[in-house]
C-alpha positions in Angstrom: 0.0 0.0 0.0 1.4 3.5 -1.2 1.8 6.1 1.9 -0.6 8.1 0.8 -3.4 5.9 0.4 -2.4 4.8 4.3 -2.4 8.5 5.0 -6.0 8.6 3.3 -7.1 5.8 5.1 -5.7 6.9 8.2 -7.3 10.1 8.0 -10.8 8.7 7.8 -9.8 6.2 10.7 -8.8 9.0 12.4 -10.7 12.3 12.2 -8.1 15.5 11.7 -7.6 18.6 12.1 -7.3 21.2 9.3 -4.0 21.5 10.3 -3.1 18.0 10.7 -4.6 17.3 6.8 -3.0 20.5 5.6 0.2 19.2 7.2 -0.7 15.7 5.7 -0.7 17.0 2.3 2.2 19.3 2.2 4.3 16.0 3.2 2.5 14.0 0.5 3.5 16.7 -2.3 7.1 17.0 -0.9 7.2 13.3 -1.2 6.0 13.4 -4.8 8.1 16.2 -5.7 11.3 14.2 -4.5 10.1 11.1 -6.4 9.8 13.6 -9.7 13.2 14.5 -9.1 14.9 11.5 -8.4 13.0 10.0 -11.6 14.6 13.2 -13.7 17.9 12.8 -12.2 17.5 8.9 -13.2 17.0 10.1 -16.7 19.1 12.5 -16.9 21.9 10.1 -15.4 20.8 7.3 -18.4 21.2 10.2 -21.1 24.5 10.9 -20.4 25.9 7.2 -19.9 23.9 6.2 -23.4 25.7 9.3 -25.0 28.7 8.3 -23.1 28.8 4.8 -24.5 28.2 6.0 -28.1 31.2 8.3 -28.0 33.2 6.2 -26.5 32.8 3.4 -28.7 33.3 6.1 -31.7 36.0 7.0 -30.2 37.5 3.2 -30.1 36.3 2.5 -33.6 37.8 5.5 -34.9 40.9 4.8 -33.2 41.1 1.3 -34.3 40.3 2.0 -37.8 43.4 4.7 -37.8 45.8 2.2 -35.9 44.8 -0.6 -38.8 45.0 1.2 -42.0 47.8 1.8 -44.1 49.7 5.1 -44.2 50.4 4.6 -47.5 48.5 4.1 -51.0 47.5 1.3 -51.8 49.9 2.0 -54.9 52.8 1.6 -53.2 52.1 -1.9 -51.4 53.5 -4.3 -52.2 52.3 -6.6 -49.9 50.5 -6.9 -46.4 51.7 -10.2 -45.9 55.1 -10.2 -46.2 57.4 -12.0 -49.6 59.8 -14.3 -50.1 60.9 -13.5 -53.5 64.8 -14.6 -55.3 66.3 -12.5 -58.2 69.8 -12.9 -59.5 72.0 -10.5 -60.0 75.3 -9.7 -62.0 77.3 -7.3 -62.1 80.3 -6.6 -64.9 82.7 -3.7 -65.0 85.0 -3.5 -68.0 84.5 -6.9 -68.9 85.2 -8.1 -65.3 82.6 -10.3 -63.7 82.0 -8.8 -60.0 81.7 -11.0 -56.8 78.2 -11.2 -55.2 79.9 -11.9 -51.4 77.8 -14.7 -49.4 76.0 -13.2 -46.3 75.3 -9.4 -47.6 73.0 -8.3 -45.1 73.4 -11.1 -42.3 74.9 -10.2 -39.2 74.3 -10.0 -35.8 70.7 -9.3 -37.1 69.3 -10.4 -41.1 68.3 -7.6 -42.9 65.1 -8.9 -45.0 67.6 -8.1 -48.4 70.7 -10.0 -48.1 72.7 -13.0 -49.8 72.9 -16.4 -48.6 75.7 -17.8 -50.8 78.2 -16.8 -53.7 75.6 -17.7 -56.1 74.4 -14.1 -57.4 71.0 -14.5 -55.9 69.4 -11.9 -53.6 67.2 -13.0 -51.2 63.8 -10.5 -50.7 62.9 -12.1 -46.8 59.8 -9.6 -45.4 57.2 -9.6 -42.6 54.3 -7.7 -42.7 53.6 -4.7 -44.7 55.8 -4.7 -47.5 56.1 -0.9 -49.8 58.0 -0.3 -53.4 60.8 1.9 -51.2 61.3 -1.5 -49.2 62.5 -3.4 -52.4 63.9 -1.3 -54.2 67.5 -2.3 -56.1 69.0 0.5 -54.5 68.5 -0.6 -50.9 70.6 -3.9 -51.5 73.6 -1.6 -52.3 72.9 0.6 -49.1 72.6 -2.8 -47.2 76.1 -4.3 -49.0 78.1 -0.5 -48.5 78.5 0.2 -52.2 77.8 3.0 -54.8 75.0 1.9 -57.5 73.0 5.2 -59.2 72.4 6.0 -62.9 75.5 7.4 -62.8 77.8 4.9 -61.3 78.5 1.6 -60.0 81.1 1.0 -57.3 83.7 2.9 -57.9 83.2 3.7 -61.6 81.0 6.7 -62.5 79.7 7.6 -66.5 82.7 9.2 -68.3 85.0 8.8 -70.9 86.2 5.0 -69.4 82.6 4.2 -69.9 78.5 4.5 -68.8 76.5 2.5 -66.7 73.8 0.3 -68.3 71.2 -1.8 -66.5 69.2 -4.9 -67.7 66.4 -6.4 -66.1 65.0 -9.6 -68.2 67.2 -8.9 -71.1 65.5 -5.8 -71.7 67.2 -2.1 -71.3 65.8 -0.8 -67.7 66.5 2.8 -67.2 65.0 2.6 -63.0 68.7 1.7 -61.9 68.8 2.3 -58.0 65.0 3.0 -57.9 64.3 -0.4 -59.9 61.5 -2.6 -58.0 62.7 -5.9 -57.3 60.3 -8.9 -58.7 60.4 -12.5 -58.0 62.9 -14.6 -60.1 64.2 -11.3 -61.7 67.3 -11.6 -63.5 68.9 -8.1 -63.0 72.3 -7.3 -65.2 74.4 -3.9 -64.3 77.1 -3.7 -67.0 80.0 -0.4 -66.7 81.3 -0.6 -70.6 
């Protein structure tokens, strides 16, 4: 039973005052008027935790959508999933067939570009993401500590001894250092 209908009932049980039922009723509407506010309050309280909820999992979707996505185009991937690609290389300068070294790249840690053997093949080892600047012919020199541009190979630069010329497939290539490395490439850098 509400208190108000116990308050009704015990006012007819109980004959009162003026007073007494004035008194009666002001405590009836201060009890409704603190129900009314605690229902607003309630409300009010629901309101912000649903808005709460919905920026915050905005927020995290957002956030998560920014962590996950590439930087880059999708022009210059290459890969999301890593490669393990092989191209041979060759290298002659004035005639003179140039030494691939074994273990270009492997050290104390293995670069994903590096040699293996003294068999001319580069090995293209990557984790992950993998971009065009990541494979680039020009990164195996930086990795093995020697010159390779347009303009020269090693220690020989485009001048009257001779120009450097680059093959890839046995067809000219002009790329040179910027050349994109393929699986099963057959590269050919010629100083003549």
């Amino acid at each position: 039973m509400e208190e108000s209908e116990k308050n009704k009932a015990l006012a007819k049980h109980h004959q009162l005052t003026k007073k007494e039922r004035k008194l009666l009723r002001i405590q009836q509407g201060e009890k409704e008027h603190l129900r009314y506010h605690r229902r607003k309050k309630f409300k009010k309280f629901l309101l912000v935790a649903v808005i709460a909820l919905i920026v915050g999992g905005g927020i995290f979707w957002g956030g998560w959508f920014l962590a996950t996505r590439s930087p880059l185009p999708e022009s210059e991937i290459i890969s999301n999933q890593g490669i393990h690609w092989h191209t041979e290389l060759s290298i002659t300068i004035l005639g003179q067939q140039q030494d691939i070294p074994a273990n270009i790249g492997i050290g104390i840690t293995e670069q994903p570009i590096h040699t293996h053997g003294e068999d001319n093949i580069i090995h293209l080892e990557f984790t992950g993401l993998v971009t065009k600047d990541d494979i680039q012919l020009g990164r195996f020199f930086e990795i093995w500590g020697r010159n390779f541009s347009q303009d020269c190979i090693f220690t020989k630069c485009n001048g009257p001894e001779g120009k450097v010329k680059m093959f890839v497939n046995f067809e000219p290539n002009f790329e040179f250092e910027n050349y994109i490395i393929r699986d099963k490439d057959k590269i050919e850098i010629f100083f003549e």
